[in-house]
VEXMI-783967 format. One record per residue: x, y, z of N, C-alpha, C, CB in turn. Coordinates in steps of 0.2 Angstrom, whole numbers, plus 5000, padded with zeros to 4 digits. Each point is the difference from the previous one (the first is absolute). Glycine has a CB too. Layout:
N
XYZXYZXYZXYZ;...
//
This chain:
250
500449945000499650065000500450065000499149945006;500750114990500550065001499750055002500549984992;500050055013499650065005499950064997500549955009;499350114995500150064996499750045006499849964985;500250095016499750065005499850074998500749945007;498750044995499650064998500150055007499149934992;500750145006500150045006499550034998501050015003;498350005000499350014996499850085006499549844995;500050195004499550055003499649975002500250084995;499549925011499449995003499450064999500749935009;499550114989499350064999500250035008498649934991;501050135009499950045007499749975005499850094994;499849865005499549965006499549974996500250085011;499449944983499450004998500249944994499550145004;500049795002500349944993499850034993499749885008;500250144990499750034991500650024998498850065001;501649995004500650014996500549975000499750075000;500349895001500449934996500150004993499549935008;501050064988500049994994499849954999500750054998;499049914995500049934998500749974999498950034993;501650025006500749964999500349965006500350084992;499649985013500049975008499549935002500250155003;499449884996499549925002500249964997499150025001;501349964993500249944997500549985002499550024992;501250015010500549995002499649985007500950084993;499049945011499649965006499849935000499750105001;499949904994499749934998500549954998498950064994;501749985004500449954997500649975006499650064987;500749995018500250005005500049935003499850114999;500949865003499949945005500250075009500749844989;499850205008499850045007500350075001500149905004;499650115002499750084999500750025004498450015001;501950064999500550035007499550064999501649955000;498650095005499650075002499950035008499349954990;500850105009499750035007499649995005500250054994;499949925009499149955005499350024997500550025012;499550044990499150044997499949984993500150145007;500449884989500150004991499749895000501550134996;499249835006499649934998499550005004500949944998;498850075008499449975000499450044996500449955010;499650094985499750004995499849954996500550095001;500049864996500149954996499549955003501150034995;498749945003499349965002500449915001498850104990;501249865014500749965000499349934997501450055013;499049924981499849934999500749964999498950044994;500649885004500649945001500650044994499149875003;501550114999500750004997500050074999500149894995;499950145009500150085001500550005007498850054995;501749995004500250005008500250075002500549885000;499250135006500150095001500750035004498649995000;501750044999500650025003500050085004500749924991;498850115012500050045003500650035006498849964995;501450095005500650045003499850085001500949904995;499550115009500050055002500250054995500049965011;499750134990500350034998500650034997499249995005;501449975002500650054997500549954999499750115006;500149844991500549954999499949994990499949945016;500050134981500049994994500449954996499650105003;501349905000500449984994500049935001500750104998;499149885008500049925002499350004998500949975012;498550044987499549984995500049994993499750045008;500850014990500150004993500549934998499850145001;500849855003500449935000499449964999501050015008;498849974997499649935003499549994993500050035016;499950024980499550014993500549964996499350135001;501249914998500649974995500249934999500350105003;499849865006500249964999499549965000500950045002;498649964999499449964998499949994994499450035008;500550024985499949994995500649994998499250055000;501549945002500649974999499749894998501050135011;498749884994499949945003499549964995500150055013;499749984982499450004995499250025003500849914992;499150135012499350015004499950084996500149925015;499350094985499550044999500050065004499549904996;500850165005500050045004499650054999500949965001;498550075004500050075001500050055005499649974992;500750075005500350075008499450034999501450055001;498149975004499450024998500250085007499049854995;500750225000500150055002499250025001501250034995;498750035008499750035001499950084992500549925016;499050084983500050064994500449974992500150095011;500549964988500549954996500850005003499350034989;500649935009500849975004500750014996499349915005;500650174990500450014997500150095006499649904986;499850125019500050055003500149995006499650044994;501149965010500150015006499749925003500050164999;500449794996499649935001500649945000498950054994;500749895003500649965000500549974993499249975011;500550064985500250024993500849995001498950104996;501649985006500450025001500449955006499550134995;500149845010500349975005500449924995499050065012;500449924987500449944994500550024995498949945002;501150114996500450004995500850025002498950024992;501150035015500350005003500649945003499250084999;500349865003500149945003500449964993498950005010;500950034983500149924994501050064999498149924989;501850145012500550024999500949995003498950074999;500749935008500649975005499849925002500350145007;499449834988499949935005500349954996498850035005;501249934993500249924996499950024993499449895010;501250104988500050024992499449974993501450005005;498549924999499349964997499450045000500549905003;499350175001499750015002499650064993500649955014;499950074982500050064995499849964993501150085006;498949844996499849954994499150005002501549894999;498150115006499549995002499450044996500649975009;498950004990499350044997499750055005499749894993;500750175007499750055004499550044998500950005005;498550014997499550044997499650055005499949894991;500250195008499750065005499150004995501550105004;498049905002499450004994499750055006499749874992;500150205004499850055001499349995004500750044991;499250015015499549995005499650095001500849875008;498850134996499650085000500150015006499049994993;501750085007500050015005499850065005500749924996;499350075011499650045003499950084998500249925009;500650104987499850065000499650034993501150005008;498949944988499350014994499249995003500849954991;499450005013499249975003499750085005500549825004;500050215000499950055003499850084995500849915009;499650094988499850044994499249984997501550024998;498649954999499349974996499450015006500749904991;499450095015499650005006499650064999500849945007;499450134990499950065002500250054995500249955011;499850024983500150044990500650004999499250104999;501349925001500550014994500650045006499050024987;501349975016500450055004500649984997499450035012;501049934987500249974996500050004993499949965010;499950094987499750014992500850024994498550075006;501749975003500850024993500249965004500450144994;500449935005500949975002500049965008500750124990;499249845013500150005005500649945004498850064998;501449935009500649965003499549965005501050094999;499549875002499949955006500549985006499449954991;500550085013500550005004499949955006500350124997;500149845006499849965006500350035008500149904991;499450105010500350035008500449985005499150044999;500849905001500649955004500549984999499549975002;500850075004500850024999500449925004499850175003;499749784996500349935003500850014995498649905004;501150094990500649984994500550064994499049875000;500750185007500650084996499750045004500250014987;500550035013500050065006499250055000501650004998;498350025008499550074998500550064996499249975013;501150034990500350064995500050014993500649985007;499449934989499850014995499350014998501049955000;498650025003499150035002500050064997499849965012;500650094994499950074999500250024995500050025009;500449964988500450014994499250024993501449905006;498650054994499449974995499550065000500149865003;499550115004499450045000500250094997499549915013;501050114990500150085000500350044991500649975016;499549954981500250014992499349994999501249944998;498350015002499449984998499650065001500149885003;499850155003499750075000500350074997499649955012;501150054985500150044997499849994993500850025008;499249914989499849964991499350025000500849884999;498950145009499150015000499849934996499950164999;500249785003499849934998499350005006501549934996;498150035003499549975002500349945003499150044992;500849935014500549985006499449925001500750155006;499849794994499649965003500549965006499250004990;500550015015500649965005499649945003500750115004;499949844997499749925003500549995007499749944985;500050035018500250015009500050055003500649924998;498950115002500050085002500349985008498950054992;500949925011499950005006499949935004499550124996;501149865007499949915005500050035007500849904993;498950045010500150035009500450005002499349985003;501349994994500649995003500550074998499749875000;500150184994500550054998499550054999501049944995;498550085008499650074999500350045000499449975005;501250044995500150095000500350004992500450035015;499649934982500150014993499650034996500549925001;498950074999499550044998499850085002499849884999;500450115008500050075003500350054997500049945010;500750054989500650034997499750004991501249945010;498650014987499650024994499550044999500449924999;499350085003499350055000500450055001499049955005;501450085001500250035002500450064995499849915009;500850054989500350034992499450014995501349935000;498150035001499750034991499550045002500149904993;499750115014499550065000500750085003498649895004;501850094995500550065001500350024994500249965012;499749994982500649994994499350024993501249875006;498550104996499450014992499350075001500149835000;500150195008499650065002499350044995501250015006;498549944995499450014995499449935007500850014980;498850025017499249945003500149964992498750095011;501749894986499849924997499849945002500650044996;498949915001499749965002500349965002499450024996;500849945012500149945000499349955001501250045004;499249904995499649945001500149955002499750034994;499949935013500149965003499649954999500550055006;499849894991499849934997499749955003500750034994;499249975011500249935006499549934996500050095016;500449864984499749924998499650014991499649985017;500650074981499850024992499949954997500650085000;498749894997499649944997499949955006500450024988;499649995018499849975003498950015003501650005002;498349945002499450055002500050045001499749965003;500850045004499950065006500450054996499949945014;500350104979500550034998499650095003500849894988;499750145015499950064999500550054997499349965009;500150094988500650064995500050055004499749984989;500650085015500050045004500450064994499949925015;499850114983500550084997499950055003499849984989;500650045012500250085005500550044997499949955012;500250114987500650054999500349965005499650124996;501249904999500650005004500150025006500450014992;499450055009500250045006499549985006500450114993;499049855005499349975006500649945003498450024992;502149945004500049935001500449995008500149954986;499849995017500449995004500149914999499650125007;501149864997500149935000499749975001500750025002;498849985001499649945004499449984995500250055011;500049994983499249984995500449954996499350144998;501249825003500449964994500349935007500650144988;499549815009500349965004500449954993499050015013;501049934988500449944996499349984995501149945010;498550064991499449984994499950074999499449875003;500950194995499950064997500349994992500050065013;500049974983500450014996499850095001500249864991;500250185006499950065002499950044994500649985009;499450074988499950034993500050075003499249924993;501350135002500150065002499950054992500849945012;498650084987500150044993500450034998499450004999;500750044996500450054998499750085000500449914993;500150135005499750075002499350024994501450045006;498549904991499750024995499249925001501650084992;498549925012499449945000499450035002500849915002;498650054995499550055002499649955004500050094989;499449935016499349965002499450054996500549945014;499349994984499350014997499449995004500449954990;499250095014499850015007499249974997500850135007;498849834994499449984997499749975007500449974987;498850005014499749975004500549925001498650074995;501249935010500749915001500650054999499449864992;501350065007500650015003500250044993500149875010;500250184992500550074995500549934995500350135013;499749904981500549974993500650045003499049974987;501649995011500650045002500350004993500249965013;500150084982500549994995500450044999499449954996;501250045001500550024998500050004991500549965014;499350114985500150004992500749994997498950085001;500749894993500849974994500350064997499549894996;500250175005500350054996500450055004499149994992;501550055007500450055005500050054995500749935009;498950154992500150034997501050044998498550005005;501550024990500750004997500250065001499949924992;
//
């Protein structure tokens, strides 16, 4: 049997967004590795075997993928959104780089997933319509400095801003310090947007000017959304359309 590993997207939470490619890699899988929450997603039947691990032992999950499908087994690293953003995409390829040379001979295949910061945008119109960044707030795997770096360039490019791990209970004051530079750096009431659990039931959308926000409105099932100086709300009966137009006068 010959092995091969997929590194798929789970969607934001909402089984619909699932690709068909993703479900079929699944179907075909003898076994799953992934983030705890992420595999137990995967529904478990006979000759499936689930390898769930913790968060921060990405490069030893990415091995353990490799050398299975070394082994001729069926592999998939299952993410959360897509696993080409701030996922496990980059961890495995990282791992086939510095790992066992047989490992660059393997059927490696990245299949594109819907991730929170589209599911979040689409939640709420278009804020996301032009040029915009993605920055990750957790300073686990790079300095804050570099953080600050980003954001203070990003609010000078006036980019439409989306940020992923706003905020863990274990490093709150990271987000603190962000808000903080962007309601001091972007000095305008531009729209932000807090996303929590986005295509879930319970998802809620919260938009406020920049200058209304505080930290507490964002945790780890947040993704965050920050417009541009140029993004507008469409104010109607029900929840406000948020967009960012495709044209910049010249």
């Amino acid at each position: 049997m010959t092995g091969w590993v997929v590194i798929a997207g789970l969607g934001p939470g909402n089984e619909a967004l699932v690709t068909p490619e993703a479900l079929d890699a699944l179907d075909q899988a003898t076994d799953i590795v992934g983030y705890i929450p992420y595999v137990e997603r995967v529904e478990p039947r006979e000759g499936l075997t689930l390898h769930p691990s913790d968060n921060r032992v990405e490069i030893d999950r990415s091995r353990h993928a490799l050398e299975m499908a070394s082994e001729g087994k069926r592999v998939v690293v299952v993410s959360s959104g897509d696993p080409g953003v701030f996922a496990m995409a980059a961890a495995v390829l990282e791992a086939v780089e510095h790992g066992a040379p047989e490992w660059r001979d393997l059927d490696i295949r990245v299949l594109p997933g819907i991730t929170a910061m589209l599911a979040a945008s689409a939640a709420c119109g278009a804020p996301l319509g032009h040029d915009f960044c993605a920055i990750n707030l957790s300073d686990n795997l790079k300095p804050w400095d570099l953080i600050e770096k980003r954001l203070k360039l990003a609010v000078e490019a006036d980019f439409a801003m989306a940020f992923y791990n706003p905020r863990s209970k274990s490093r709150p004051e990271g987000f603190v310090k962000a808000l903080k530079l962007l309601q001091d750096t972007a000095g305008d009431s531009r729209p932000i947007i807090f996303a929590r659990n986005v295509s879930r039931p319970d998802q809620t959308i919260n938009i406020v000017p920049l200058d209304k926000a505080t930290p507490d409105m964002a945790d780890m099932r947040t993704v965050v959304l920050l417009g541009s100086s140029l993004t507008r709300i469409i104010e109607r009966d029900g929840a406000p359309l948020v967009y960012t137009p495709r044209s910049v006068e010249k």
